[in-house]
GUVOMAR-861547 format. One record per residue: residue number from 1; chain; x, y, z of N, C-alpha, C, O in turn. Coordinates in Angstrom, 2 decimals, always signed. Example, Ala and Ser with C-alpha at 12.3 -4.5 7.8 and 13.67 -1.06 7.14 Angstrom:
2
1:A:+13.19:-5.69:+7.80:+12.30:-4.50:+7.80:+13.20:-3.30:+7.80:+14.24:-3.32:+8.46
2:A:+12.85:-2.25:+7.08:+13.67:-1.06:+7.14:+12.90:+0.03:+7.87:+13.41:+1.14:+8.04
***
This chain:
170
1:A:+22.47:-11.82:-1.05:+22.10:-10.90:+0.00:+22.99:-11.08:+1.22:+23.11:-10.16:+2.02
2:A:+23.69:-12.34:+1.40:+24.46:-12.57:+2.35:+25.68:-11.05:+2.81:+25.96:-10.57:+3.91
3:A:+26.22:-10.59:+1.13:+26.74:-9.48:+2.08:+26.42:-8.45:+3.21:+27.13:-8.02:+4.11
4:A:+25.50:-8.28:+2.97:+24.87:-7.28:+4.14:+23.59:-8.22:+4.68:+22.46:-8.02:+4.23
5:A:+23.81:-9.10:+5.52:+22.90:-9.66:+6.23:+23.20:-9.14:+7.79:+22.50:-9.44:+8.76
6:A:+24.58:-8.17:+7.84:+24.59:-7.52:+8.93:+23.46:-6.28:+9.58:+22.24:-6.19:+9.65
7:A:+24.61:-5.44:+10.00:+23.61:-4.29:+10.42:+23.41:-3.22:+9.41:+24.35:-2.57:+8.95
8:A:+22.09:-3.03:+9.05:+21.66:-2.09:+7.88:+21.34:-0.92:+8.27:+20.55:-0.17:+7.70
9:A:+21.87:-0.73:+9.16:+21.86:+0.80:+10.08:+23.67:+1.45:+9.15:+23.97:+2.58:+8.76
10:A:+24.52:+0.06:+9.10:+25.74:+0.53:+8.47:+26.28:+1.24:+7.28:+26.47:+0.48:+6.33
11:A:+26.55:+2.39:+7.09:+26.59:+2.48:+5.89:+26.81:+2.09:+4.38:+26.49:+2.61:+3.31
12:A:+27.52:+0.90:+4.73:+28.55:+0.04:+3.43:+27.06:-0.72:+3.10:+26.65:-0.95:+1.96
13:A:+26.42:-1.01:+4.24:+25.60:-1.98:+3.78:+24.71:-1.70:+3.39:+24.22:-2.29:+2.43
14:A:+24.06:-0.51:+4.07:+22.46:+0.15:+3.41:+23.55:+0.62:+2.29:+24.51:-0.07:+2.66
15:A:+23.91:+1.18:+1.42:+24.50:+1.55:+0.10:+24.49:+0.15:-0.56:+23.98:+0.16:-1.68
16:A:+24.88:-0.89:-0.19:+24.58:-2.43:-0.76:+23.24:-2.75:-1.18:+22.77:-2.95:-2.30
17:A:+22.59:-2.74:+0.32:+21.20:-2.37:-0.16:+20.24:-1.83:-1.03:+19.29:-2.34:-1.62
18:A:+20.71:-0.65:-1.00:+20.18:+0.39:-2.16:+20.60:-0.06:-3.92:+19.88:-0.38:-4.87
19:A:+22.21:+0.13:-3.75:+21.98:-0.69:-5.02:+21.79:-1.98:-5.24:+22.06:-2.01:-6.44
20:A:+21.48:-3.23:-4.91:+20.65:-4.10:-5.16:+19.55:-3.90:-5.41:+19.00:-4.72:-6.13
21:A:+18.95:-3.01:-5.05:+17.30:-3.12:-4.96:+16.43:-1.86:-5.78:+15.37:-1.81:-6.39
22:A:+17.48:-0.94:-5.44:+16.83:+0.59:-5.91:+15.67:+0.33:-7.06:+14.44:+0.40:-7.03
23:A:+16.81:-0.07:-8.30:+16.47:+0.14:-9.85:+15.24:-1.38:-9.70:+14.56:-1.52:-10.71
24:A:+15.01:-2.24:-8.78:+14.07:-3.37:-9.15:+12.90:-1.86:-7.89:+12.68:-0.88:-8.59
25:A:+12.71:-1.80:-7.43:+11.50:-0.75:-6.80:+11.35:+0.45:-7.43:+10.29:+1.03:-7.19
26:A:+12.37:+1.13:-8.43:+11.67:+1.98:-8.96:+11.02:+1.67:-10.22:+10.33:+2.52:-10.78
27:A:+11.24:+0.19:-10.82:+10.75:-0.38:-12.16:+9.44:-0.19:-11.55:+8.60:+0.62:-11.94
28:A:+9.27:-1.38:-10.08:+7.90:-1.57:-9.32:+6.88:-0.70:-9.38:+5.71:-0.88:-9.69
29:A:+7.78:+0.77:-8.88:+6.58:+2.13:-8.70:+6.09:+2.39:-10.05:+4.90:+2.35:-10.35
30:A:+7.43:+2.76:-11.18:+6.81:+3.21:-12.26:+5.86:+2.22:-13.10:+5.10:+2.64:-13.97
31:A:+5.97:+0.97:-12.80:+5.18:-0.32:-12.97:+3.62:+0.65:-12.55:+2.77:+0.93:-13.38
32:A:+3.57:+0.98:-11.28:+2.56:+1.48:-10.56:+1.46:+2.79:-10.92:+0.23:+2.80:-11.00
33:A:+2.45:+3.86:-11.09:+2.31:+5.19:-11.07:+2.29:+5.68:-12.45:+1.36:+6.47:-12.61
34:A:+3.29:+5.39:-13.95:+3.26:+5.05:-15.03:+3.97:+6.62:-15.14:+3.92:+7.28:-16.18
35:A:+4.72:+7.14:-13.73:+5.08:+8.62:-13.58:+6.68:+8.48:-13.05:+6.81:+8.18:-11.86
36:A:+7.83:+8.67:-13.80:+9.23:+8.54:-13.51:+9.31:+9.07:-12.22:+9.91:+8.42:-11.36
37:A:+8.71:+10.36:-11.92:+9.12:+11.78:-11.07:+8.55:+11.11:-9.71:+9.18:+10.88:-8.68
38:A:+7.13:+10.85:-10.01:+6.91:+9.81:-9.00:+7.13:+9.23:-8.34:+6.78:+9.31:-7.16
39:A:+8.10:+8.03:-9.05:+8.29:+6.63:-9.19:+9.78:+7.48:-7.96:+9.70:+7.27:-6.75
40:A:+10.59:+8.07:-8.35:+12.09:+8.97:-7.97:+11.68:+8.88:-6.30:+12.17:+8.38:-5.29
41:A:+10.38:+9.75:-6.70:+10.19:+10.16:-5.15:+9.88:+9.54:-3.87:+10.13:+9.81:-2.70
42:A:+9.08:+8.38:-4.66:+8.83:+7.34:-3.28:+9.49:+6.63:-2.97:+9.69:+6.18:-1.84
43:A:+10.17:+6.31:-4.39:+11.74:+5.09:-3.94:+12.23:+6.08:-2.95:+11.91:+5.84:-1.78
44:A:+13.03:+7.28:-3.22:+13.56:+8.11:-1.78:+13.26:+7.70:-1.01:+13.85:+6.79:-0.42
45:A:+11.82:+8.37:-0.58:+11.43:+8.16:+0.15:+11.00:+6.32:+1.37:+10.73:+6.27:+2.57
46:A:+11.10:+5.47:+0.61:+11.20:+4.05:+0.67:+12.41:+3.99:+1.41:+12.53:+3.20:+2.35
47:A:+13.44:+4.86:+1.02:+14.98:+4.31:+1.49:+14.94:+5.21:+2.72:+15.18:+4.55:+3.73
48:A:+14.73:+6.48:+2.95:+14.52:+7.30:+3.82:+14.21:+6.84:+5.33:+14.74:+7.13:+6.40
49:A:+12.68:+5.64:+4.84:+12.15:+5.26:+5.95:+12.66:+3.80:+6.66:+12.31:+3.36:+7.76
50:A:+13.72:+3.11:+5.58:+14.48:+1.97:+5.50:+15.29:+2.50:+6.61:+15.14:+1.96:+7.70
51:A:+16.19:+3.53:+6.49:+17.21:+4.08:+7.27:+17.29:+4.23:+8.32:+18.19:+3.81:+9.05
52:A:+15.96:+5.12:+8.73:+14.60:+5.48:+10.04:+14.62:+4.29:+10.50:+15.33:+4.29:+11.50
53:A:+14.28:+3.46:+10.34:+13.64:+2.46:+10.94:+15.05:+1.29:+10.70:+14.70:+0.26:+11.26
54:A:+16.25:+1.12:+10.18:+17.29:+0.30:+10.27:+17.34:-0.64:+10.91:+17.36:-1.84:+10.62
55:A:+17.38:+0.09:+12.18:+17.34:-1.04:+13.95:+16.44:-2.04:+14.19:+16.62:-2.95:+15.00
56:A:+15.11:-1.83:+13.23:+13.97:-2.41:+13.69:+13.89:-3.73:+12.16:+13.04:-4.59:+11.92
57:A:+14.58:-3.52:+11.76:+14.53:-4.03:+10.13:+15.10:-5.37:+10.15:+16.33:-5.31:+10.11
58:A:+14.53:-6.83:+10.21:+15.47:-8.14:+10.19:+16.06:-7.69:+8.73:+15.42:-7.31:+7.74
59:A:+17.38:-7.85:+8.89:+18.27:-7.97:+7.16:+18.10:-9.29:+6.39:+18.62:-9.46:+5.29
60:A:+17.32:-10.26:+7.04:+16.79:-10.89:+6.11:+15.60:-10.91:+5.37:+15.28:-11.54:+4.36
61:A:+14.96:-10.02:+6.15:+13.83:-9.56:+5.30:+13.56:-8.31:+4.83:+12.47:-7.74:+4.85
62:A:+14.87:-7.80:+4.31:+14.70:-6.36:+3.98:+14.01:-5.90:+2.37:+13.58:-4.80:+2.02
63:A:+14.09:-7.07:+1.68:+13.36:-6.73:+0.29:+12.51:-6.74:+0.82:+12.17:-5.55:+0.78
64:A:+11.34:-7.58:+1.74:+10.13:-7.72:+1.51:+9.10:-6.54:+2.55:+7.92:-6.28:+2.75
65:A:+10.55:-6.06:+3.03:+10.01:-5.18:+3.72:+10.55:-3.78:+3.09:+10.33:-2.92:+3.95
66:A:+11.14:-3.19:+2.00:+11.17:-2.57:+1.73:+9.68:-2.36:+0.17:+9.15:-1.32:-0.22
67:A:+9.47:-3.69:-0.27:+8.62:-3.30:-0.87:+7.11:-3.16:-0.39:+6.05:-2.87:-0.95
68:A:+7.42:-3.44:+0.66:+5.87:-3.11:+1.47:+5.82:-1.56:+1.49:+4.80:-0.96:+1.15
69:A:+6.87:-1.00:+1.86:+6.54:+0.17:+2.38:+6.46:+1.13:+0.96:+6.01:+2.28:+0.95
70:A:+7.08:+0.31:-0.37:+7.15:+1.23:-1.80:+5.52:+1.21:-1.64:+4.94:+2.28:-1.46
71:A:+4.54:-0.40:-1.75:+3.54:-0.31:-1.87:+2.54:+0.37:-1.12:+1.60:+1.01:-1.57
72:A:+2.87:+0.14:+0.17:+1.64:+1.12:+1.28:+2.12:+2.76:+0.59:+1.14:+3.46:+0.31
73:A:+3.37:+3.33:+0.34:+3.70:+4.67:-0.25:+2.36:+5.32:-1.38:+1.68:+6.33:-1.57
74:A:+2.58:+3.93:-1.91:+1.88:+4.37:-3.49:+0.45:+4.19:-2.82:-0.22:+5.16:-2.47
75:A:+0.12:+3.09:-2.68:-1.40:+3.51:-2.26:-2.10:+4.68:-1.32:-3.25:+5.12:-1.41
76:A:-1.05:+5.04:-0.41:-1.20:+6.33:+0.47:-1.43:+7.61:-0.94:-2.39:+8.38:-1.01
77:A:-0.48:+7.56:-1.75:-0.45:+8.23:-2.54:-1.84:+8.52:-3.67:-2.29:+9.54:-4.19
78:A:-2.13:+7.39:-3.72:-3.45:+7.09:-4.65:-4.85:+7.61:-3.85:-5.81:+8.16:-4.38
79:A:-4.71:+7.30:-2.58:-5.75:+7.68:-1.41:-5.75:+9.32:-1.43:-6.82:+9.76:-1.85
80:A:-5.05:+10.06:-1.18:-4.38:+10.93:-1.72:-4.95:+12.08:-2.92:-5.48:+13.18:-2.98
81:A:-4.58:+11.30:-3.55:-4.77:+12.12:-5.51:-6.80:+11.63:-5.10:-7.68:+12.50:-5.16
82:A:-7.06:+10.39:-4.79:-8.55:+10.26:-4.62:-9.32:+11.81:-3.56:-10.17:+12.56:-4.05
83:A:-8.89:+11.94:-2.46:-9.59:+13.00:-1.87:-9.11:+14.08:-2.67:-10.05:+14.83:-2.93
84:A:-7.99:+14.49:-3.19:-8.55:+15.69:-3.99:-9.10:+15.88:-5.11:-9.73:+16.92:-5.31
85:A:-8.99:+14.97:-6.00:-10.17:+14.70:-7.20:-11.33:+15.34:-6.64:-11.88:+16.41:-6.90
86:A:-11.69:+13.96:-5.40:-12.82:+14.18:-5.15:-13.46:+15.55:-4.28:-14.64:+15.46:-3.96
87:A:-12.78:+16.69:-3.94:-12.69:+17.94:-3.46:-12.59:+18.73:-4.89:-13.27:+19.75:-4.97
88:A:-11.93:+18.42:-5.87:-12.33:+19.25:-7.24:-13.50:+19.35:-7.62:-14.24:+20.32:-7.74
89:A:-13.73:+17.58:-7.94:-15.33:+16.77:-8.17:-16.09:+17.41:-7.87:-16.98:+17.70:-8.67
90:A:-16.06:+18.00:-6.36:-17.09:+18.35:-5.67:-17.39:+19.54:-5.42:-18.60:+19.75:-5.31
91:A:-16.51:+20.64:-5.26:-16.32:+21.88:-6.30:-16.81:+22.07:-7.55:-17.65:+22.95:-7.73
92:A:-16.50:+21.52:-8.27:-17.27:+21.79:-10.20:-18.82:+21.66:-9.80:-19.72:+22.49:-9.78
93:A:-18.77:+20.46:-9.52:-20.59:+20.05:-9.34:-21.19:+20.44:-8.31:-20.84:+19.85:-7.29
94:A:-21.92:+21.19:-8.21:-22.23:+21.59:-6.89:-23.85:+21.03:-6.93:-24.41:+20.32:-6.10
95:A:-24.37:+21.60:-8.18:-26.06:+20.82:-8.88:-25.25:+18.94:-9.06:-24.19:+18.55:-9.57
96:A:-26.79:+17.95:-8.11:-26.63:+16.65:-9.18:-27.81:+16.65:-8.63:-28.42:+17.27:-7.76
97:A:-28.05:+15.39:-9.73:-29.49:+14.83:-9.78:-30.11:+13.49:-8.18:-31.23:+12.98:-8.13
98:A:-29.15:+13.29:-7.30:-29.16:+12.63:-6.14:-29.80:+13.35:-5.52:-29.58:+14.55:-5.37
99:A:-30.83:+12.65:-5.01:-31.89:+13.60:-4.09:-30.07:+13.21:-2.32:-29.36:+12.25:-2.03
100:A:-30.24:+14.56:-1.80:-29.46:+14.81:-1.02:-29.41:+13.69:+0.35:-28.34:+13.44:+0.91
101:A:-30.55:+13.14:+0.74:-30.62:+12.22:+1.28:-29.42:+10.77:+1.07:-28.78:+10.14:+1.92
102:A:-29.54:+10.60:-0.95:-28.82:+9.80:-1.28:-27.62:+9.94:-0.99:-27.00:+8.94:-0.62
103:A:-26.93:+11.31:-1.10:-25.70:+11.84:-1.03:-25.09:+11.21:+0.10:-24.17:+10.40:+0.03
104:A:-25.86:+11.79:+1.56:-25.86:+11.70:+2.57:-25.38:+10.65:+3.16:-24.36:+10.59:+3.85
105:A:-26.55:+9.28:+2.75:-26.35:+7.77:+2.84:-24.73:+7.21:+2.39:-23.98:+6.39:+2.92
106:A:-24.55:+8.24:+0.89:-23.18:+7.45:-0.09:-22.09:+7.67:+0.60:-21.20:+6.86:+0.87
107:A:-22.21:+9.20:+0.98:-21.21:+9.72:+2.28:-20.62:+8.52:+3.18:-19.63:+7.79:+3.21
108:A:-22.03:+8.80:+4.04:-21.42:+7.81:+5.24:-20.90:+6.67:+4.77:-19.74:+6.26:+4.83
109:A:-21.76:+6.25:+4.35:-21.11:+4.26:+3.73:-19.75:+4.61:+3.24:-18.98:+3.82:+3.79
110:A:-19.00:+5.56:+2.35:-17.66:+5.94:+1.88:-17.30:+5.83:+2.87:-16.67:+4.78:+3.02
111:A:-17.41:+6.76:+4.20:-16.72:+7.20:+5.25:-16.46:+5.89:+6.21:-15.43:+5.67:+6.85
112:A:-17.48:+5.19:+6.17:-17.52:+4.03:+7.25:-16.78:+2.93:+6.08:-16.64:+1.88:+6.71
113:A:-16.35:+2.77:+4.92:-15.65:+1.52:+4.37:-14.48:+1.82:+4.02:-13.72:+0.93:+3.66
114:A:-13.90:+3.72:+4.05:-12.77:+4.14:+4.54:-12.33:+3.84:+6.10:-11.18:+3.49:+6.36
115:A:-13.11:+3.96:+6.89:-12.55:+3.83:+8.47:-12.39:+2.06:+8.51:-11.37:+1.42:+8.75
116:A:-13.79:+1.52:+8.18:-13.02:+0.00:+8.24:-11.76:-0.58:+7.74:-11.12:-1.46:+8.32
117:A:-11.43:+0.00:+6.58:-10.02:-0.38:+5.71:-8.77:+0.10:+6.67:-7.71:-0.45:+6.95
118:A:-9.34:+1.31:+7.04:-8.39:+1.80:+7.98:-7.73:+1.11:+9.51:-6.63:+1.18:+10.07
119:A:-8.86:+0.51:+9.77:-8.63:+0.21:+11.05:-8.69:-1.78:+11.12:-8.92:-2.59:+12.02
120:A:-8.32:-1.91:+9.62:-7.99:-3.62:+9.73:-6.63:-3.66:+9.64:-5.94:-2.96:+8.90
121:A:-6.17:-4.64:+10.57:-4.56:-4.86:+11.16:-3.75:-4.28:+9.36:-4.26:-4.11:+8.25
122:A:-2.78:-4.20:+9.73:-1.47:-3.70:+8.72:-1.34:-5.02:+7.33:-1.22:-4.66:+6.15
123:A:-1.39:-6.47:+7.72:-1.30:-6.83:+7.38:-2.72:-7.18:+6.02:-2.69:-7.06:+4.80
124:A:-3.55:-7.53:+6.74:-4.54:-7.77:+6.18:-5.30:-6.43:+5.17:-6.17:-6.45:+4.29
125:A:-4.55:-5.40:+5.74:-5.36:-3.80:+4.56:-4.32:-4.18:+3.44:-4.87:-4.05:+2.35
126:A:-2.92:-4.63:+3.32:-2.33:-4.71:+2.87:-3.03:-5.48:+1.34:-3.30:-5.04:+0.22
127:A:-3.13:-6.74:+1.95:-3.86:-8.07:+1.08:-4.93:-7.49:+0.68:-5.34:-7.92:-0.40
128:A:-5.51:-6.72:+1.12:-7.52:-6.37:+0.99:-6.80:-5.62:-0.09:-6.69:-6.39:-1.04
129:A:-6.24:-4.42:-0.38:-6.01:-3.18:-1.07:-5.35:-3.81:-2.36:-5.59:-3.66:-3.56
130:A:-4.78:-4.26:-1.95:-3.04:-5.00:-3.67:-4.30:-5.88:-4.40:-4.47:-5.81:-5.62
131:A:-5.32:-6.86:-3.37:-6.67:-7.77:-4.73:-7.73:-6.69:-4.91:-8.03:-6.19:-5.99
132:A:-8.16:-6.44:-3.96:-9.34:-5.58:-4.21:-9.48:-3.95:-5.07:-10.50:-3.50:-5.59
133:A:-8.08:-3.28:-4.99:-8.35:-2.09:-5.71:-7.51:-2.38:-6.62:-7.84:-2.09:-7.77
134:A:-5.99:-3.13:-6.37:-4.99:-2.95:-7.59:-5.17:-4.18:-8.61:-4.55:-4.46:-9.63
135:A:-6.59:-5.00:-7.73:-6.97:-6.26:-8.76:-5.84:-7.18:-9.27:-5.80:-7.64:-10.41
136:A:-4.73:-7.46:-8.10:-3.52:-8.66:-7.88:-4.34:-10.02:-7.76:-5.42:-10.14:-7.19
137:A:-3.65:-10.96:-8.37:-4.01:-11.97:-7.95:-3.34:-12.49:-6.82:-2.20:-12.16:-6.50
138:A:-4.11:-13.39:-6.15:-3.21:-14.20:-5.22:-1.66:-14.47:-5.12:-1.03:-14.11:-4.12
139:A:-1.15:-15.01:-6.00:-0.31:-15.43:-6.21:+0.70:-14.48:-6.65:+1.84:-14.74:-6.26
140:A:+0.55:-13.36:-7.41:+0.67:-12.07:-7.02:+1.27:-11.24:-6.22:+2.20:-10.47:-6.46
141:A:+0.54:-11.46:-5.00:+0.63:-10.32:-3.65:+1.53:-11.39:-3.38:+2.70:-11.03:-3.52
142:A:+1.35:-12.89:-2.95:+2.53:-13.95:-2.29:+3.48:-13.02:-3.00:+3.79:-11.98:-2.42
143:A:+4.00:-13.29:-4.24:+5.36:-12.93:-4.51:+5.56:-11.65:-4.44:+6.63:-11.31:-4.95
144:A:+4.79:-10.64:-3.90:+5.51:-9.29:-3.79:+5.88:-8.96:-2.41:+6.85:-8.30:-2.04
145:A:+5.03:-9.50:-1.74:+4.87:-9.88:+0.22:+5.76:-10.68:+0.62:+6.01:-10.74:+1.82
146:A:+6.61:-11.66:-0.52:+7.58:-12.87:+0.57:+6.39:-13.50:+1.03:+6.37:-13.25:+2.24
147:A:+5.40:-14.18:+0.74:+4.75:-15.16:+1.83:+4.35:-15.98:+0.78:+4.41:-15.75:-0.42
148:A:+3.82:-17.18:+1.49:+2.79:-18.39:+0.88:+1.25:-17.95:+0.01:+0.63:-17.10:+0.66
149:A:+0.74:-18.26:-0.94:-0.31:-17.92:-1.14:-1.98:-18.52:-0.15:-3.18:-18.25:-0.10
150:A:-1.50:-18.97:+0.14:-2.06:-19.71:+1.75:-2.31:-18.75:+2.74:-3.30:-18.62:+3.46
151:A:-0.82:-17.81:+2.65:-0.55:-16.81:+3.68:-1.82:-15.23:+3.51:-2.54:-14.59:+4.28
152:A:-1.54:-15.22:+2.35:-2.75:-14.49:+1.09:-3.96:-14.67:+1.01:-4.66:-13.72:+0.68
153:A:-4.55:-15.99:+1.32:-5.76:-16.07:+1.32:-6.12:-16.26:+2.79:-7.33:-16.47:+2.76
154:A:-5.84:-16.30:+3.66:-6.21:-16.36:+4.97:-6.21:-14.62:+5.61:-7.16:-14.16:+6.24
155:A:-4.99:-13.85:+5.30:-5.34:-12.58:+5.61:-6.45:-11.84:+4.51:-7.07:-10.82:+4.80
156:A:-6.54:-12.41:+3.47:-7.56:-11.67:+2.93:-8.86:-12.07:+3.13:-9.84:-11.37:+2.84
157:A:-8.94:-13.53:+3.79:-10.45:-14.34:+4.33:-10.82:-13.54:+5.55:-11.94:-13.08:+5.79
158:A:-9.46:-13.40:+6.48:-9.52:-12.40:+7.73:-9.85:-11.01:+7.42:-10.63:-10.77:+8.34
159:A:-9.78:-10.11:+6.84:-10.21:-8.87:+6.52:-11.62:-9.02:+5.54:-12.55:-8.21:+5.47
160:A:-11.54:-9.81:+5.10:-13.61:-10.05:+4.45:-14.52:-10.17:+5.35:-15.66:-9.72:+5.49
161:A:-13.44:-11.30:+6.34:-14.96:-11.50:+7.52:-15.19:-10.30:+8.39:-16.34:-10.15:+8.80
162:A:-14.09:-9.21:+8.81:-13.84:-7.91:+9.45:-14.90:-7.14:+8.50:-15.90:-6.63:+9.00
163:A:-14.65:-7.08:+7.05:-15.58:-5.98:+6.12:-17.08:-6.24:+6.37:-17.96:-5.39:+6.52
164:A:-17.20:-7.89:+6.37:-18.94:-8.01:+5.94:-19.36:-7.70:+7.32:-20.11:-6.72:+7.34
165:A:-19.00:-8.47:+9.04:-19.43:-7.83:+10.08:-19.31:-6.18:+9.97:-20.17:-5.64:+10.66
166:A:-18.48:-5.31:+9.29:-18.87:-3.82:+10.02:-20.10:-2.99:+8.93:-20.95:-2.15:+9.22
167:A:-19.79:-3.56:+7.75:-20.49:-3.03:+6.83:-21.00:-3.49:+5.55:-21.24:-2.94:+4.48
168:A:-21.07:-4.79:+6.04:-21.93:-5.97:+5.09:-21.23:-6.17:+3.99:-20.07:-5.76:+3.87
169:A:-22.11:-7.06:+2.74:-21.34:-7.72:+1.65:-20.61:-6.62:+1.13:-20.97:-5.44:+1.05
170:A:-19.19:-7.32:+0.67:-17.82:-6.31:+0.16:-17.90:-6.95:-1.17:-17.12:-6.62:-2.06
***
């Protein structure tokens, strides 16, 4: 990586960049998505926001920060395909057997353990989302994050104790 440990705002170097890394983040996505066209589009898009943001980017940590942003992509993406399912879902069925009250209750609690996820620091939704929905192990997220698994279980201890104060056992 030493060649471009310069400025990745440069062109020689983000093109260094890219090919080093491209073909290991689009394995990642389609790892993810199990969708080539997909997989095409967010890498783009991954490099897009690499570019955008250049100035702000340590070049020594540009893998680990480029696969953050493949991963927050895809899960945005998954969040995503979830509300419109669930806008089809909810369309088709218009009759269920939930007395409406229940509905009501399931609602909010959705709505309030969407806003909590939402509003726990960057880091820690990160850790909560890669164990809790994509079912990573520890050790896992360390090696896709660049960090310690130490590092892993403390932001994910920090976002449990955030979940159970706003909206009890997670």
């Amino acid at each position: 990586m030493s060649r471009h440990n310069h400025n990745i705002c440069d062109s020689n170097s983000f093109e260094a960049i890219y090919n080093t890394y491209a073909k290991e983040i689009r394995r990642f996505l389609f790892y993810k998505t199990q969708d080539i066209d997909k997989s095409e589009d967010i890498l783009q898009d991954v490099f897009i926001k690499l570019w955008e943001n250049c100035n702000k980017v340590d070049s020594n940590k540009v893998k680990s920060y480029i696969y953050s942003i493949a991963n927050n992509m895809f899960l945005n993406d998954i969040k995503h395909q979830k509300v419109v399912q669930n806008h089809r879902k909810h369309n088709e069925n218009k009759s269920t057997n939930e007395s409406p009250e229940f509905i009501m209750l399931e609602k909010e609690f959705m709505e309030k353990l969407e806003s909590t996820i939402d509003n726990l620091p960057e880091k820690q939704r990160e850790v909560f989302l890669m164990n809790r929905i994509e079912k990573k192990k520890y050790k896992e997220i360390a090696l896709l994050l660049d960090i310690s698994v130490k590092a892993v279980e403390k932001r994910m201890h920090q976002a449990l104790v955030v979940m159970r104060k706003e909206i009890g056992d997670v």
